[in-house]
C-alpha positions in Angstrom: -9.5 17.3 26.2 -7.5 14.5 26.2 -6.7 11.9 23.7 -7.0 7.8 24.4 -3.3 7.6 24.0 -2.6 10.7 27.1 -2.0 13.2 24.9 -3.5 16.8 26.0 -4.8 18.7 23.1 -6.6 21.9 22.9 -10.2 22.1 21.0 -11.8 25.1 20.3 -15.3 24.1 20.7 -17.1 21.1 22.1 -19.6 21.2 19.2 -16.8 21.4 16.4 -18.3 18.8 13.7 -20.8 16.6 17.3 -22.7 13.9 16.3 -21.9 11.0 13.3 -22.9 13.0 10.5 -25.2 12.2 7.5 -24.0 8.3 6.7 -21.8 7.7 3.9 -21.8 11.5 2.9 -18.6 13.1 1.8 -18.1 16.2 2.7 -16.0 18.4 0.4 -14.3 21.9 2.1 -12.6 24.6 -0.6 -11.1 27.6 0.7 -10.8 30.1 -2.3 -9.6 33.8 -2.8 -9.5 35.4 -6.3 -9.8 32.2 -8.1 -12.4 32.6 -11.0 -9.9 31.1 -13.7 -9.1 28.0 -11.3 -11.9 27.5 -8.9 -14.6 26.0 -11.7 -11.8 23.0 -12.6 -11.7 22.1 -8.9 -15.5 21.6 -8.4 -15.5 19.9 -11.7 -13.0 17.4 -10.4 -14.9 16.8 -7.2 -18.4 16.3 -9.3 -16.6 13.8 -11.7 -15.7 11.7 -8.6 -16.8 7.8 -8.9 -17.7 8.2 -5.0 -21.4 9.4 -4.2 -22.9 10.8 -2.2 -20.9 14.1 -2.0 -21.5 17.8 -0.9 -19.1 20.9 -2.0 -19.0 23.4 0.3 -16.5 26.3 -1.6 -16.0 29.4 1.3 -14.9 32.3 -0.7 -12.4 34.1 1.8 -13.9 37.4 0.6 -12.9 37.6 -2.7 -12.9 40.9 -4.9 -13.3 39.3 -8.7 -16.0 37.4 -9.9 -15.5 34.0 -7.7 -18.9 34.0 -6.5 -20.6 34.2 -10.4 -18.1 31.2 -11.0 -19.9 29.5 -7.9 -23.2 30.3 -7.9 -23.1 28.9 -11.4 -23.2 25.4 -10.6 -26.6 26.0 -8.7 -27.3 22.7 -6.0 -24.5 21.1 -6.3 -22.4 23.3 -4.7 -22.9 25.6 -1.2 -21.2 29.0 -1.6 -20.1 30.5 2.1 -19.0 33.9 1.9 -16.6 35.7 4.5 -14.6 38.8 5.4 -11.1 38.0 3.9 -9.6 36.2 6.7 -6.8 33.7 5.6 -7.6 30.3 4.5 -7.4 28.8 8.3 -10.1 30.4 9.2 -11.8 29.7 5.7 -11.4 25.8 6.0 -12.5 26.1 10.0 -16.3 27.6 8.3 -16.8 25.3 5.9 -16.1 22.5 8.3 -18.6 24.0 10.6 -21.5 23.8 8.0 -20.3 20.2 7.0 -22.6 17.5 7.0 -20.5 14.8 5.9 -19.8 11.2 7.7 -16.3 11.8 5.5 -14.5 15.2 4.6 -12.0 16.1 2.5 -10.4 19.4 1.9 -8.9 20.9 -1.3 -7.6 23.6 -2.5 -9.2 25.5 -5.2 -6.2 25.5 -7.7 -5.9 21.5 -7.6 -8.1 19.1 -9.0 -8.7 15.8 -8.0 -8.8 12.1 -10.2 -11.7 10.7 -10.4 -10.9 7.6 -8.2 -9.5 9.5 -5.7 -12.5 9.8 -3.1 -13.9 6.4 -3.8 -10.7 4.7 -3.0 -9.7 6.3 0.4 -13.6 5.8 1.6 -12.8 2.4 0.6 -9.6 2.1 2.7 -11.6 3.7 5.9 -14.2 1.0 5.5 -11.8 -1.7 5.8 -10.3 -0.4 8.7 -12.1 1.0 11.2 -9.2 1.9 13.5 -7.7 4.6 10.4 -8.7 8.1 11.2 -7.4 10.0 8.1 -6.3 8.4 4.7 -3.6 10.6 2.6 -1.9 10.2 -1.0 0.8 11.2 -3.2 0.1 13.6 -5.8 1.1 15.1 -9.4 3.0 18.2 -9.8 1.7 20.5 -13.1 2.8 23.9 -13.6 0.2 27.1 -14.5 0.0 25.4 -18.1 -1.3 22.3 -16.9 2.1 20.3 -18.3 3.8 17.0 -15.7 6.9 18.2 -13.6 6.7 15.3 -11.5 4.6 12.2 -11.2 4.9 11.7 -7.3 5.7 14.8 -5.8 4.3 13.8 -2.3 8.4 12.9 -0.8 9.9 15.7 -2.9 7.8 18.5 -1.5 8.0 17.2 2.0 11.2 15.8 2.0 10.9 14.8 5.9 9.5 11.4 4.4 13.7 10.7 4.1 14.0 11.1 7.8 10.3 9.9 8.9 11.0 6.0 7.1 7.1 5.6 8.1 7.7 2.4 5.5 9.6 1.0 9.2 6.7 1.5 11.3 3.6 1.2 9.3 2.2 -2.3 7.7 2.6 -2.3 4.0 1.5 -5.6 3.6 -1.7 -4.6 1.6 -2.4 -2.9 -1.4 -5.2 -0.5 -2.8 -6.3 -3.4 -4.2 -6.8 -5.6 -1.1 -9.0 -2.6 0.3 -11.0 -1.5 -2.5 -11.8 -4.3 -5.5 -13.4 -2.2 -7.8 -9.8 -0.5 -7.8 -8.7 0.7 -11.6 -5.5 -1.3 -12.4 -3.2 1.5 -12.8 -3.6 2.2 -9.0 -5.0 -1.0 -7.6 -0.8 -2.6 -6.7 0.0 1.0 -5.1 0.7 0.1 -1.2 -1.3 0.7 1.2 0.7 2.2 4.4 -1.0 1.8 7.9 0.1 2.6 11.5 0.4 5.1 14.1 2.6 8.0 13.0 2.3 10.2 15.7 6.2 10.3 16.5 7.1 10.1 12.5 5.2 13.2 11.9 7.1 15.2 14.1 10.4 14.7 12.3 8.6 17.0 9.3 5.1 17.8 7.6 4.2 14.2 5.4 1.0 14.9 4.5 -0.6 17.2 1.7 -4.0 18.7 2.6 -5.4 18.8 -0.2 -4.9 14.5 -0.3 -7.0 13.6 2.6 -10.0 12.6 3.4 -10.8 11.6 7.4 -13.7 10.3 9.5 -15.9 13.3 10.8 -15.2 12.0 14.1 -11.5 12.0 14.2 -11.6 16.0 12.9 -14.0 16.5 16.1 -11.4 14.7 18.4 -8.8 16.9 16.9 -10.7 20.2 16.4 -10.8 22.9 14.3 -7.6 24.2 12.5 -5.8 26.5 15.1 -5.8 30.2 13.2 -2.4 31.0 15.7 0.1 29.4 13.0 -2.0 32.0 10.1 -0.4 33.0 8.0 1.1 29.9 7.3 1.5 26.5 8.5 -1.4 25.8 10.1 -1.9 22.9 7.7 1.0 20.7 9.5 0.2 21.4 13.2 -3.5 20.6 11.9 -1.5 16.8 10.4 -0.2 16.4 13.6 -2.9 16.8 15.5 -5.1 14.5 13.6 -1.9 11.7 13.9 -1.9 12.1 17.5 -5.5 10.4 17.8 -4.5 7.1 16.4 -3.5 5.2 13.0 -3.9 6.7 9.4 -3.1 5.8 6.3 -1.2 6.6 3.0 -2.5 5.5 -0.6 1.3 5.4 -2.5 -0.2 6.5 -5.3 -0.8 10.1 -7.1 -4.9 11.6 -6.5 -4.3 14.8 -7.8 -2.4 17.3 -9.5 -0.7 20.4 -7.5 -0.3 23.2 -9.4 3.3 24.8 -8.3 4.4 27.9 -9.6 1.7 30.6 -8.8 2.3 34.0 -7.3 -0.5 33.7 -5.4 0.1 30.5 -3.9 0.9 30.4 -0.5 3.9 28.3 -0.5 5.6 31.0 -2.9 9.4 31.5 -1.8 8.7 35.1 0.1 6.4 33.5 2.6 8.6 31.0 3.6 9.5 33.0 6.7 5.9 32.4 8.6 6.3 28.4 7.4 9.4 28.2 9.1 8.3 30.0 12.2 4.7 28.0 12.1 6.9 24.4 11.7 9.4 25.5 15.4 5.9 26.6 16.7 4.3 22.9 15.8 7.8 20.8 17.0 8.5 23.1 20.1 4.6 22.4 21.2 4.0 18.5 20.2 7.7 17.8 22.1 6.0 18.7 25.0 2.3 17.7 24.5 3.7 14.0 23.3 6.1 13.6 26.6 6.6 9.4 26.5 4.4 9.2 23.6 7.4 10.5 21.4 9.2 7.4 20.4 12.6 8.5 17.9 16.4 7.6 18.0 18.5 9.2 20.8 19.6 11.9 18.6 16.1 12.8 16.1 14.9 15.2 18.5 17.7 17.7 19.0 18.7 17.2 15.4 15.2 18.1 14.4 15.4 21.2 16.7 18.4 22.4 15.3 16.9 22.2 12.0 13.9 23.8 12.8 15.8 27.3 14.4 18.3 27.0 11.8 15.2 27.3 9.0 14.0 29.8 10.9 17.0 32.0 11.7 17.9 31.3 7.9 14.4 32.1 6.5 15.0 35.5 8.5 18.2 36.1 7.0 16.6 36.9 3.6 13.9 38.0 5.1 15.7 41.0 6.1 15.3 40.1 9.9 18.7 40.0 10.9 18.1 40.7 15.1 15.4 38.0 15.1 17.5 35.1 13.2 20.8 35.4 15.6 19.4 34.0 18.6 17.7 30.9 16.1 21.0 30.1 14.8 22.4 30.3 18.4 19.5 27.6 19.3 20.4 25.8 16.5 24.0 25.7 16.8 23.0 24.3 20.9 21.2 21.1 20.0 23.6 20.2 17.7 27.1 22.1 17.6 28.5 20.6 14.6 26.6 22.2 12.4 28.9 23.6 9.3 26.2 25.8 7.6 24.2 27.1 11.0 27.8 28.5 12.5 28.5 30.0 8.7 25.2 31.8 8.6 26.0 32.8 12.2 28.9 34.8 10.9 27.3 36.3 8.1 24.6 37.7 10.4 27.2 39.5 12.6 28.5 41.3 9.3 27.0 44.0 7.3 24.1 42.9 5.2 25.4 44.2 2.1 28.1 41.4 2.3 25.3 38.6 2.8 23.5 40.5 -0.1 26.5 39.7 -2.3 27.0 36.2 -1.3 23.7 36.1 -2.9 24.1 37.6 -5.7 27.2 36.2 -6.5 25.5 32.4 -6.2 22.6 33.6 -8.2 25.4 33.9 -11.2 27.4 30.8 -10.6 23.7 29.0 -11.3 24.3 30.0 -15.0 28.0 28.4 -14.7 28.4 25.4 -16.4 29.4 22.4 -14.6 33.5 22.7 -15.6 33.6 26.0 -14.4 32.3 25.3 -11.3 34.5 22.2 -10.8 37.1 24.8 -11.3 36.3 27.2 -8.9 35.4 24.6 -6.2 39.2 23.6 -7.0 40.4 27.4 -6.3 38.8 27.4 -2.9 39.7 23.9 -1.5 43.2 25.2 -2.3 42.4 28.4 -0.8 40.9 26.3 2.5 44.1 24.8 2.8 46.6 28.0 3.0 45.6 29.1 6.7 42.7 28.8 9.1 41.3 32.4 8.0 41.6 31.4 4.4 40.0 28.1 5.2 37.3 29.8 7.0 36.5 32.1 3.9 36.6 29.0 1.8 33.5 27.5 3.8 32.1 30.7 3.4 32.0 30.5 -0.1 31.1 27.3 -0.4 28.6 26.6 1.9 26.2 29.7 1.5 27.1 30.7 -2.4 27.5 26.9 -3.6 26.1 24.4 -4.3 24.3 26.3 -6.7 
C-alpha cells in the first residue's frame, strides 16, 4: 500500500477496520491486564463523556484476577473481549477489529479521561476534514490520585523541544473557534494543525491514550505492528498515522496519567525494549520517508546518534554490555563530538564492577546538598586541569556520576 503523499507502508490486512463505520459513533479501545482496582474508573470516565454515541470495547489481555467480574458488571454498556495474554499490541489490534466506530479512541485502563475530552476532538475533526487524528496534553497523578504536573504532554516526550511543530503547524485557532459549546477553562487552548510527518521523526509527541482518529485514517495506516512488542509499538503506530496527512493537537490537558506503577509499562527496567523499539521506528521511517523527510542539515544524524546512544546506554544497565558497544560506536559515527556517548564507550570496555560503582556512587551524591556538590564539581575541574589522564577521569566523573 502506498500512501497519497509516496510513502510505502506495510498493512497487515486489507479488511483492517473497511468500510465508513456506524456514523458518528465513537469507538472506545481498552487494553487491560490485572487491573480490577483501576479498570472500573476508566470506563467510568469514558461513560461520563458529554460526546454520545459511544461504544467501550475493554480486551482483557488474559488476565488472572477478577478483571472480567469488574467488566461484565457494567452489563451493555460495555463489550468484554477476552484473550490469551499476549501484550497490549496485540490487545489494542482485537479490539480495533471488533470496532464499529466512525471515530476511535484508545485508552489505557489506568487513566481516565475528562469529560470534555471526546466531545471536543470530534468537534475539531468536524471542522476539518483534512485532520486524520486529533491528540492532547494530559495531567500527571501519582497511585494516590494527587497533581504532579498539569501538562505533562512536552515533559514526558521531551522531543516536542526538538520537533518546534508550533513552526510548522497553524496555531491560528483555538478550541474555541472549532467547538462553541467549548467549557471556558479549555475553550482559548490552541488548536495546532499541519502535517507532522517529518516532526514526528525527531521523537514520540503524541500520547495514546489522548487521541481519537477517523476510522479511515487507522485503516490507511493499519493495525499496530506487534514487531516493536514488548514496547514501543505505540510511536511507530504515531508515525504511521502522521505519515497519511495533517493532525492535530488540543494544547490542553484531557486526562490524567497515572505515573508511578510497577506494572506500568513505561517503568525504568523496560526501558531497554523502548529504546530499541524507537532506532527500530527512526532507522525504518528514514528510509520509507526518502524526500518526504524535510529537517535541518544536521537533525537526521543527530537524531541517530541519539537513538544508538539510548540504546547502547539503555543496555549498559541493562547488563548487555556486548550488544551496547557497537550502538555507541554508531552513535559516536553520526556525530563524533559526542562527550557522554565516547565516556560511556570507555566504561563499557572496563570491568562492570567499575560502571556498577559509578552508579552507586551517583546514587549517593543525589542525597548531597547543593554546597557539597558545588564543592566536589570544584575538586574535579581542578583535577581536569592537572594532565590529560586526570582530565579524562574528571569527565568521567562528571558526565556519568553527575549531574545528579
Amino acid at each position: 500500500m502506498t500512501t497519497p503523499q509516496g510513502v510505502r507502508i506495510s498493512s497487515s490486512t486489507d479488511g483492517f477496520l473497511a468500510g465508513s463505520g456506524e456514523p458518528r459513533l465513537v469507538s472506545v479501545v481498552i487494553p487491560t491486564f490485572n487491573r480490577e482496582k483501576l479498570v472500573g474508573a476508566a470506563i467510568d470516565s469514558v461513560l461520563r463523556q458529554t460526546y454520545r454515541p459511544v461504544e467501550i470495547i475493554v480486551v482483557d489481555d488474559g488476565s488472572t484476577d477478577r478483571t472480567r467480574e469488574v467488566v461484565e458488571a457494567y452489563g451493555d454498556p460495555v463489550r468484554y473481549v477476552h484473550q490469551r495474554n499476549s501484550g497490549v499490541a496485540t490487545a489494542r489490534n482485537t479490539g480495533l477489529r471488533v470496532a464499529r466506530g466512525e471515530f476511535i479512541a484508545l485508552l489505557d485502563s489506568d487513566d481516565e479521561w475528562f469529560p470534555w475530552k471526546l466531545q471536543a476532538q470530534v468537534a475539531v475533526l468536524d471542522r476539518y476534514p483534512d485532520v486524520g487524528m486529533v491528540w492532547t496534553d494530559m495531567t500527571a497523578v501519582n497511585e494516590a490520585g494527587a497533581t504532579l504536573h498539569d501538562r505533562y504532554l512536552r515533559i514526558f516526550y521531551n522531543a516536542h523541544d526538538l520537533a518546534k511543530i508550533e513552526e510548522v503547524c497553524d496555531g491560528s485557532h483555538s478550541l474555541g473557534d472549532a467547538w462553541r459549546g467549548a467549557p471556558a477553562n479549555v475553550a482559548p487552548a490552541t488548536l495546532l494543525r499541519g502535517d507532522i510527518f517529518s516532526q514526528i521523526l525527531l521523537g514520540n509527541l503524541v500520547h495514546t491514550s489522548t487521541l481519537l482518529a477517523r476510522r479511515s485514517r487507522l485503516h490507511d495506516a493499519g493495525e499496530i505492528d506487534v514487531e516493536f512488542t514488548p514496547l514501543g509499538e505505540d510511536y511507530e503506530f504515531h508515525v504511521r498515522i502522521c505519515s497519511h496527512g495533517p493532525v492535530a493537537l488540543i494544547d490542553a490537558s484531557s486526562m490524567l496519567y497515572r505515573v508511578g506503577a510497577e506494572d506500568q509499562l513505561t517503568a525504568p527496567h523496560l526501558g531497554v525494549h523502548t529504546a530499541r523499539s524507537n532506532l527500530k521506528t527512526v532507522l525504518r521511517w528514514l528510509e520509507r520517508g526518502g524526500a518526504r523527510v524535510r529537517l535541518p542539515r544536521r537533525a537526521v544524524p543527530d537524531r541517530l546518534a541519539q537513538a544508538y546512544r539510548w540504546v547502547g546506554e539503555s543496555e549498559m544497565h541493562f547488563g548487555e554490555w556486548n550488544r551496547a558497544r557497537p550502538h555507541l560506536w554508531r552513535s559516536l559515527m553520526h556525530r563524533p563530538a559526542q562527550q557522554k556517548a565516547l565516556i560511556l564507550l570507555v566504561f563499557s570496555m572496563m570491568p562492570v564492577a567499575v560502571f556498577r560503582a559509578a552508579l552507586q556512587v551517583k546514587r549517593r551524591l543525589r542525597t548531597l546538598n547543593g554546597a557539597r556538590i558545588a564543592a566536589l564539581l570544584g575538586k574535579i575541574a581542578i583535577l581536569g586541569s592537572l594532565d590529560p589522564i586526570m582530565s579524562l577521569a574528571a569527565d568521567l566523573m562528571e558526565t556519568v556520576v553527575l549531574p545528579v
